[in-house]
C-alpha positions in Angstrom: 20.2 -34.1 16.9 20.0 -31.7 13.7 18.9 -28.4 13.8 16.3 -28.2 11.4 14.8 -25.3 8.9 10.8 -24.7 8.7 9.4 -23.0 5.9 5.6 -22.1 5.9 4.1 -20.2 2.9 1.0 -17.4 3.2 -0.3 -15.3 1.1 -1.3 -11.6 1.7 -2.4 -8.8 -0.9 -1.1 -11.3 -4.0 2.4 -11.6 -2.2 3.5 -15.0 -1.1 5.0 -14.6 2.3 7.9 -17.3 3.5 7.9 -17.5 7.2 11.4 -19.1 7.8 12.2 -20.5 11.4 15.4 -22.1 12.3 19.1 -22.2 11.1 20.0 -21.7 7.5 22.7 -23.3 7.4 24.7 -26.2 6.0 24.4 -28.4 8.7 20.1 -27.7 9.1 17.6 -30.4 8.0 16.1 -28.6 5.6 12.7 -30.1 3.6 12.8 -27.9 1.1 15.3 -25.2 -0.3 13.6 -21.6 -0.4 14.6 -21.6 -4.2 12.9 -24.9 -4.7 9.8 -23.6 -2.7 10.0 -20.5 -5.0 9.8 -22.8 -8.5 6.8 -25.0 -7.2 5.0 -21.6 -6.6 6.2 -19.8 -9.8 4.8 -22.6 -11.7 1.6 -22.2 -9.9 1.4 -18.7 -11.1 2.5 -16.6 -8.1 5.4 -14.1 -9.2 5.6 -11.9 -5.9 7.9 -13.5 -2.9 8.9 -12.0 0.8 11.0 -13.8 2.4 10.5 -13.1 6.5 13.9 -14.3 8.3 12.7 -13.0 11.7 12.6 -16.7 13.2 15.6 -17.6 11.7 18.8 -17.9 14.3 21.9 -18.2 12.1 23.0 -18.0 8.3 25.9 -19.1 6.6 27.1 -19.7 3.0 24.3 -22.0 2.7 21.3 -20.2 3.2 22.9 -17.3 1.8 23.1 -19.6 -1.8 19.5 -20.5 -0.9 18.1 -16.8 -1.1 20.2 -16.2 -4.2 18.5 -18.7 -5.8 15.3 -18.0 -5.0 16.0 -14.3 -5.5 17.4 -15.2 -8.9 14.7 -17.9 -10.2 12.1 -15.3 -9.5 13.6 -12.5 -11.1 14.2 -14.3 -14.2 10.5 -15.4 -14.7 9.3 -11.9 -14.1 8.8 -11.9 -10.2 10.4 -10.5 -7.4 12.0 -11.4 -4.2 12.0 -8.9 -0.9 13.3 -9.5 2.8 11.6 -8.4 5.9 12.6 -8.7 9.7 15.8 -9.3 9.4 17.3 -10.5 12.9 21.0 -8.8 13.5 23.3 -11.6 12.4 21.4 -12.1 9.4 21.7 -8.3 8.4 25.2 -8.8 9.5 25.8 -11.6 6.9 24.0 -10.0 4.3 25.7 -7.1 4.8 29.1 -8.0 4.8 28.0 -10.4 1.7 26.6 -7.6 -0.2 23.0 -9.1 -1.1 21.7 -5.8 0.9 22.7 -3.5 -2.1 20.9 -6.0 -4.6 17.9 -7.3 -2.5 15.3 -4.8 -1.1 14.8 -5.4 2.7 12.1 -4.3 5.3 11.8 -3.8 9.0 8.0 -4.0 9.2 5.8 -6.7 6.9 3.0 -4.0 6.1 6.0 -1.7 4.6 7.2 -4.9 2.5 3.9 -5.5 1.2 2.6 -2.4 0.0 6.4 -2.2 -1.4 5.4 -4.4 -4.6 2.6 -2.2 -5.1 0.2 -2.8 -7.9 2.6 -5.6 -9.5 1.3 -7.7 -6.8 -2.2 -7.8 -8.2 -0.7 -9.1 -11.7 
């Protein structure tokens, strides 16, 4: 049986928060991509994205691509991307990867939340 990768959307304070649970990785069932999730809410008029990866248990190349491109899709239609709750191996991968010195990252939700600010409310 296949691992697979849930991805539940909320919203708080005009942020979209994706809870993540699971493996991001290549060989995950995965629904829906995080970048695909990203455009189906762009086009409903939400710009502001955290992505929360405290339920997720491993990351490879794959889900690495898949916050890339949601990071990336964002950016370019005026939005932003942010991580919170980062489990160790994730940091680890995203550290070694580089994405930490291009994508903001937070240990608490409330910090990551007031961290967009008044852009959120646009």
């Amino acid at each position: 049986m296949r691992a697979t990768m849930k991805i539940e959307a909320r919203a708080s304070h005009g942020v979209v928060i994706l809870d993540i649970e699971g493996r991001m990785t290549v060989e995950a069932d995965r629904p829906v991509s995080i970048a695909d999730l990203v455009r189906d809410l762009l086009r409903q008029g939400r710009r502001h994205f955290l992505v929360n990866l405290g339920g997720v248990s491993s990351l490879d190349t794959t889900g690495v691509r898949d916050i890339v491109e949601a990071y990336v899709t964002s950016t370019r239609q005026d939005g932003s991307l942010k991580l919170v709750n980062l489990p160790a191996r994730v940091r680890d991968v995203l550290t070694v990867t580089r994405l930490l010195t291009v994508l903001q990252s937070f240990d608490g939700e409330d910090e990551a939340i007031a961290s967009f600010g008044a852009m959120a409310s646009n």
